[in-house]
C-alpha positions as CSV (number, residue, x, y, z in Angstrom):
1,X,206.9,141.9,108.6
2,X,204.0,140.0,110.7
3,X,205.1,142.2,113.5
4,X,204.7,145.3,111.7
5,X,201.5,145.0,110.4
6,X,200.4,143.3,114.0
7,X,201.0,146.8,115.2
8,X,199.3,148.4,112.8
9,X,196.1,146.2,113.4
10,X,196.1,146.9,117.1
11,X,196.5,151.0,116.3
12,X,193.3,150.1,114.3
13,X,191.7,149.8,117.5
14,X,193.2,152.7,119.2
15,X,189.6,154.4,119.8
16,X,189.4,152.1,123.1
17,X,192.2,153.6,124.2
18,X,191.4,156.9,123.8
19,X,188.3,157.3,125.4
20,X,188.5,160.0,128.3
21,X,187.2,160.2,131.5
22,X,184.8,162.5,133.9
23,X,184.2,163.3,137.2
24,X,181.3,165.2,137.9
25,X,181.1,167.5,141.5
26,X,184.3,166.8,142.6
27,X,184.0,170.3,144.1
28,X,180.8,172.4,144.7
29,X,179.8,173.5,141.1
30,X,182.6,172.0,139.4
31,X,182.8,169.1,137.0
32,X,185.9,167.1,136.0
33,X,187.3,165.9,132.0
34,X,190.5,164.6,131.1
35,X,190.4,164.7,126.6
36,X,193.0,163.0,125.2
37,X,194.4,165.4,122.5
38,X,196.4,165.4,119.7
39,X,200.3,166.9,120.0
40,X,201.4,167.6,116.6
41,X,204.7,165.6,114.7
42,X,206.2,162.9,116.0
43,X,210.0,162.3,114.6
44,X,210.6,158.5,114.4
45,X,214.6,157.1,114.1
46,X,214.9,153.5,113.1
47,X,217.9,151.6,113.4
48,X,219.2,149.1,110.2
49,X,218.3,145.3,111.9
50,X,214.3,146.1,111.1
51,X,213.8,148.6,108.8
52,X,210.2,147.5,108.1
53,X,209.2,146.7,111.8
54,X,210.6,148.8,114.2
55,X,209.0,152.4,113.1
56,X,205.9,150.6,113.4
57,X,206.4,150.3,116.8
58,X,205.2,153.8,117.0
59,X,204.1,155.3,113.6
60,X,200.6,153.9,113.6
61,X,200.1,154.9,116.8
62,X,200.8,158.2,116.7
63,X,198.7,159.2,113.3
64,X,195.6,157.1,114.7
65,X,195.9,159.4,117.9
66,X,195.7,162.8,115.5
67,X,199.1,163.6,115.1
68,X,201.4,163.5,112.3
69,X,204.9,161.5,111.6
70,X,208.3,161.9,110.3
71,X,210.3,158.7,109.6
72,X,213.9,158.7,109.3
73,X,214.8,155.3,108.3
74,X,218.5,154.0,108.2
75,X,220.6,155.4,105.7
76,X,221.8,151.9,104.7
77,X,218.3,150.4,104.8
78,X,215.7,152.9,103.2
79,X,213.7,151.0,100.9
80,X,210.8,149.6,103.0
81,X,209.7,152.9,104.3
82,X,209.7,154.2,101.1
83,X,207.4,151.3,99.8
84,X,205.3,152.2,102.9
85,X,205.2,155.8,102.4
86,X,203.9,154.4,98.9
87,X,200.9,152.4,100.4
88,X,199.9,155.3,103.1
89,X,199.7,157.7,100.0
90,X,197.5,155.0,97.8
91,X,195.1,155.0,100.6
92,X,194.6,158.3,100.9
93,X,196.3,159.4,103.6
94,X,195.9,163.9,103.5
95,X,199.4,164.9,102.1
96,X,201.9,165.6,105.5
97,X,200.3,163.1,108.0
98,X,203.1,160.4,106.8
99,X,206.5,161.7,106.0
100,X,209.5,159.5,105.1
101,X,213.2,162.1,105.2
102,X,216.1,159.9,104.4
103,X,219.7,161.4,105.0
104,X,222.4,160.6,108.2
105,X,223.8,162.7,111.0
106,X,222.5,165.6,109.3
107,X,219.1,165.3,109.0
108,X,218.7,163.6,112.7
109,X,220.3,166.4,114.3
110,X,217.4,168.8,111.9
111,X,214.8,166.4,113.5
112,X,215.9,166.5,117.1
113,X,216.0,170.8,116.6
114,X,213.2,171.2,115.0
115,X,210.7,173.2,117.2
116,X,208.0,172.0,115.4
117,X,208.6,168.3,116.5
118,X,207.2,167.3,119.9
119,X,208.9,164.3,120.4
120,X,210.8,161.5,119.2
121,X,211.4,157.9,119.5
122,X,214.8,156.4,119.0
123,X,216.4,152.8,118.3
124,X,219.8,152.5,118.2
125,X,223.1,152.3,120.0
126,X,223.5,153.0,123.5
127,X,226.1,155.5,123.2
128,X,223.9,157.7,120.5
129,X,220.7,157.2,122.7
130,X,222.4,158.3,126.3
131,X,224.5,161.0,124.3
132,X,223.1,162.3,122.0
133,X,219.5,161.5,121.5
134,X,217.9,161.8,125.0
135,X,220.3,165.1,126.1
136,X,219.2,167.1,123.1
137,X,215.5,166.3,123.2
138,X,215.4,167.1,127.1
139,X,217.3,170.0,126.3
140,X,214.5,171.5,123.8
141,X,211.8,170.2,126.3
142,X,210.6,166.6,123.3
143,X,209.3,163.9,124.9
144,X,211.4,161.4,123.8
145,X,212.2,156.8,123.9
146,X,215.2,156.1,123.1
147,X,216.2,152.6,123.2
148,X,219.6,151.7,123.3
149,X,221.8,148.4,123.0
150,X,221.8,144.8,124.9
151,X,223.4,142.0,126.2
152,X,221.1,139.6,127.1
153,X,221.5,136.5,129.0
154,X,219.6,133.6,128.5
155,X,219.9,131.4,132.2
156,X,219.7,127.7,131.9
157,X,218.6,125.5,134.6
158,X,219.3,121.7,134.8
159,X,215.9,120.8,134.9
160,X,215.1,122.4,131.6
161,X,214.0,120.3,128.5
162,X,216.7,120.3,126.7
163,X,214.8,119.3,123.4
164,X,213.0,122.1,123.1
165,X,216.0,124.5,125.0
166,X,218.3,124.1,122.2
167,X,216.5,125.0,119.2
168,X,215.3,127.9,121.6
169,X,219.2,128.9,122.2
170,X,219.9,128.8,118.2
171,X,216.8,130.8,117.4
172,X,218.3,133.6,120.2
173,X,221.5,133.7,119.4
174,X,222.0,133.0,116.1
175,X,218.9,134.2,114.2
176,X,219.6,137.0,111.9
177,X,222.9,136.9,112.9
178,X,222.7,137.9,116.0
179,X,221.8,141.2,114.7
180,X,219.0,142.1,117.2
181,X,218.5,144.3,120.7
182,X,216.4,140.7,122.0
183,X,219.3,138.6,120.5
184,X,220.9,136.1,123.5
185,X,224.5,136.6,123.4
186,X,225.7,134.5,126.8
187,X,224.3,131.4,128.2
188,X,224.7,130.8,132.1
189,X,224.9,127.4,133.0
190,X,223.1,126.9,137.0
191,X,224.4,123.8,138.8
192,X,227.6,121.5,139.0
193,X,226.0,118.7,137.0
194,X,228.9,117.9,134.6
195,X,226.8,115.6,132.9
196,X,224.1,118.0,132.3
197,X,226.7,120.8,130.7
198,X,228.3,118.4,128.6
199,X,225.0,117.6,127.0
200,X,224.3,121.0,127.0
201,X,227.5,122.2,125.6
202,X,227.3,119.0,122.9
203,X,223.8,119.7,121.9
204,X,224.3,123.8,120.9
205,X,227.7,123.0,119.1
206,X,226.1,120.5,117.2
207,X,222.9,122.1,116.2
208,X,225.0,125.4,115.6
209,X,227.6,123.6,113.3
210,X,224.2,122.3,111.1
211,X,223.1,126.0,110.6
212,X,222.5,126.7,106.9
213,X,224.3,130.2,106.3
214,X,223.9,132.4,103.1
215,X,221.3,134.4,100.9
216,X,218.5,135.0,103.7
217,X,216.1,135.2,100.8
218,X,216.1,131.5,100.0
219,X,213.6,129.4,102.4
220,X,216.9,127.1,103.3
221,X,219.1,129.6,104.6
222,X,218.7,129.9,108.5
223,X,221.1,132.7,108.6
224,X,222.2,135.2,106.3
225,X,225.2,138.0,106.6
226,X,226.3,140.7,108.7
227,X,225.4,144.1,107.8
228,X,228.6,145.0,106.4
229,X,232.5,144.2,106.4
230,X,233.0,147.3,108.8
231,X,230.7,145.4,111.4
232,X,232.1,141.9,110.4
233,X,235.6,143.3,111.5
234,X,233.7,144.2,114.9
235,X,232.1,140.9,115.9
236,X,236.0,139.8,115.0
237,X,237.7,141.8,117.4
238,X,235.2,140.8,119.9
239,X,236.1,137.3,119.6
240,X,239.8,138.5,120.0
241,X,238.8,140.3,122.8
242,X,237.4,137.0,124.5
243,X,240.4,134.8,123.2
244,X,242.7,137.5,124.4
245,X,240.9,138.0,128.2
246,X,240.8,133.6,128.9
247,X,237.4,132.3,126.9
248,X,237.6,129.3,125.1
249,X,236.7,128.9,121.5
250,X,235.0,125.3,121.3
251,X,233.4,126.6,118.1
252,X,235.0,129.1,115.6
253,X,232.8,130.7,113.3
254,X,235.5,132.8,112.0
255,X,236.4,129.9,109.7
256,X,234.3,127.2,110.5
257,X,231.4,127.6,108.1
258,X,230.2,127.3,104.5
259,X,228.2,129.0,102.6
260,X,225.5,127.7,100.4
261,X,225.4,129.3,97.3
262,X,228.4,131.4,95.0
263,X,228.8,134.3,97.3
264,X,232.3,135.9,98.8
265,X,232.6,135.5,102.8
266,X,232.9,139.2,102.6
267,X,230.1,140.0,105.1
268,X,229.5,136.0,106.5
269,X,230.1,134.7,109.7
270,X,229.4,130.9,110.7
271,X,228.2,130.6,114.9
272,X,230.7,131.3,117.1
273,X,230.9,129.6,120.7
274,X,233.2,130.0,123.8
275,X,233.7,128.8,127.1
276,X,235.1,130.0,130.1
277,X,234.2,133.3,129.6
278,X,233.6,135.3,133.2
279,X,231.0,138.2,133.2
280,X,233.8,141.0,133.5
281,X,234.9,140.4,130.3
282,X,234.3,142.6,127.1
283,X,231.7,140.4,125.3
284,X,229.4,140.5,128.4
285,X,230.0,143.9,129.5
286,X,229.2,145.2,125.7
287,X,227.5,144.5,122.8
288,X,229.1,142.4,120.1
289,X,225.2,142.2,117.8
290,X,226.7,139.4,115.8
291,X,226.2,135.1,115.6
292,X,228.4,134.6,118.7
293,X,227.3,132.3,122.0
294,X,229.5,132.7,125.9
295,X,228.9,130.3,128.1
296,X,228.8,131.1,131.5
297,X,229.1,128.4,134.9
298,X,227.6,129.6,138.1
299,X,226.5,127.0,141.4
300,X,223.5,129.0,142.3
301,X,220.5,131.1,140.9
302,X,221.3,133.4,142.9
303,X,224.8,134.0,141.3
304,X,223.1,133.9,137.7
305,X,220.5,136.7,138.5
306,X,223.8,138.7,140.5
307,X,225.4,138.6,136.9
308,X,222.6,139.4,134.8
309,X,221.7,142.5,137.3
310,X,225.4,143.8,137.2
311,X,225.4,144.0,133.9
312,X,224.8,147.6,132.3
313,X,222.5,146.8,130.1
314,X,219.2,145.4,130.8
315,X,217.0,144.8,127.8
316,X,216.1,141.0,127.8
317,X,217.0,138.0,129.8
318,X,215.3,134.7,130.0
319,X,215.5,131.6,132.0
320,X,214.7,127.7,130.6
321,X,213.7,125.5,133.6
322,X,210.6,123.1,134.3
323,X,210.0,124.3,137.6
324,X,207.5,127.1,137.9
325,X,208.7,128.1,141.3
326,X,212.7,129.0,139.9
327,X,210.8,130.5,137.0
328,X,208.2,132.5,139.0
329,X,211.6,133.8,141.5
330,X,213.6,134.9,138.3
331,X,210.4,136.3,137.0
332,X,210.3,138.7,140.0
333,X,213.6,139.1,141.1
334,X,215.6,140.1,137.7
335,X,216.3,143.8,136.5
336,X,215.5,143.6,133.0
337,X,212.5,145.6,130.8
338,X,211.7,142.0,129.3
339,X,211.6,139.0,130.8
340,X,211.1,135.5,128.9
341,X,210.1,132.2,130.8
342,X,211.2,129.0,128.2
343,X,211.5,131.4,125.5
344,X,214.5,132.4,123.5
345,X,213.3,135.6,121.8
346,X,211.4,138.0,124.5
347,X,209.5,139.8,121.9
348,X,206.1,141.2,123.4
349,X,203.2,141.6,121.4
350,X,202.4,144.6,119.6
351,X,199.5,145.5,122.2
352,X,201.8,145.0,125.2
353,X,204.5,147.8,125.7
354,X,208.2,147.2,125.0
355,X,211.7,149.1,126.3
356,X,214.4,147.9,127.9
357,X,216.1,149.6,131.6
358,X,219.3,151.4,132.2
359,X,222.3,151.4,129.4
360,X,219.4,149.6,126.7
């Protein structure tokens, strides 16, 4: 919610941005304007992880330039932009600026279309956005984002605080389930110091086993469910998939958890974490979006930023290290649209930009 509205504050001062420019005599007689100017209707597409957040990302942005929105929020999470649509209208908003259309396949397909749309923004998987979203809008000439999936990698040096690391790693990989595009899902380990893995490997299974799991509306709960059985049954197979390909379960949040409170495990997960999992394998190669942690051993830096940049998605990767010079080299030298630096969640701020690069 904070980062919502923190979007809408900084569209608030969207006039600074908007000022134009002039050159004057830049040829005999002839003086020079770029005005910026409205479009018309900009279709937003939000995904079901942040229903409130994420078509904030752009909505405020594009009514405070002059032009006019229409939200499609996810069909399985409609409420919030409803209840927005509610507040835009109490403020006076002229009838048509703000539009909320709720519906599935149907209605997106209407939206991407519509010749009366001039572009749309997109967050979602990355086989919708490569296949369907970003095709059809370039074929019907829309400017278009569309912001796929992730598999983010989280490198951990052996000079990194491990005190503030961990808490750092559960926040990443476990908050709301894993069910976000900034979400860590593998660690890599730098080094051959044994004694520094095992303290690493101790430290996250511990802290992960003492995660509070249930209804995410009490102040308790550090994590609440997945978004439904069909994707519970997902994040399963995954976890197959690693068993199955040589990883090592030395945490199984298939069974391993409770839940506080009288609720059915229907949609709940506890943490899941494995070991000895290679970056060829299915849960690096694709995105699992659910509570689940592979650990990955390399000897060099070098190696780690080889795996993060051969992966096909590049959305966000961090590294934890007390050295500003390893930090300052991964800064620079890694593929990925967000980069964090001792920080598990690589969430800009609303008046900095935010996409990821190839397959996200």
């Amino acid at each position: 919610t904070r980062r919502g509205i923190e979007n809408v504050e900084v569209a608030c001062g969207i006039p600074t941005l908007m000022q134009g420019y002039n050159s004057e005599d830049i040829a005999s007689g002839i003086d020079e304007y770029l005005i910026p100017t409205p479009l018309g209707v900009f279709g937003i597409i939000g995904p079901f992880n942040f229903p409130f957040m994420i078509p904030l990302w752009s909505a405020p942005y594009a009514v405070a330039t002059g032009n006019c929105v229409v939200i499609k929020p996810s069909s399985e999470v409609p409420l919030s932009q409803m209840k927005i649509a509610e507040l835009v209208d109490e403020a006076g908003f002229p009838p048509g600026v703000w539009n909320v259309v709720n519906g599935g396949r149907t209605v997106v397909n209407g939206m991407l279309d519509h010749p009366d749309i001039e572009g749309i923004t997109f967050v979602g998987s990355t086989p919708t956005a490569k296949d369907v979203i970003y095709p059809r809008c370039g074929a019907t000439g829309k400017r278009v984002i569309a912001q796929g999936g992730a598999s983010n990698f989280m490198v951990i040096m052996p000079d990194c605080n491990l005190r503030a690391t961990i808490p750092a790693m559960m926040t990443s990989f476990f908050g709301n389930a894993g069910q976000r595009c900034l979400a860590g899902q593998n660690a890599i380990i730098v080094g051959d110091d044994n004694r520094f893995y095992n303290e690493f490997i101790n430290g996250v299974v511990d802290t992960a086993k003492k995660i509070v799991i249930g209804n995410g509306l009490d102040e308790e709960v550090q994590m609440g469910p997945v978004r439904d059985t069909e994707k519970k049954t997902k994040i399963l197979s995954y976890i197959s998939s690693g068993i199955e390909e040589g990883a090592k379960i030395i945490l199984d949040g298939r069974s391993d958890f409770k839940i506080k409170g009288d609720y059915p495990d229907t949609c709940f997960l506890g943490s899941t974490i494995m070991e000895n999992v290679k970056p060829e394998m299915k849960i690096v190669t694709e995105e699992i979006f659910g509570p689940t942690m592979g650990i990955i051993r390399v000897k060099t830096l070098d190696e780690a930023i080889k795996i993060c940049d051969d992966n096909p998605f590049h959305n966000a990767d961090a590294i934890f290290t007390s050295n500003g010079r390893t930090a300052r080299e991964f800064k620079y030298r890694v593929k990925s649209g967000n980069v964090g630096i001792n920080v598990g969640i690589v969430a800009p701020m609303a008046f900095f930009p935010f996409s990821g690069m190839r397959d996200s």
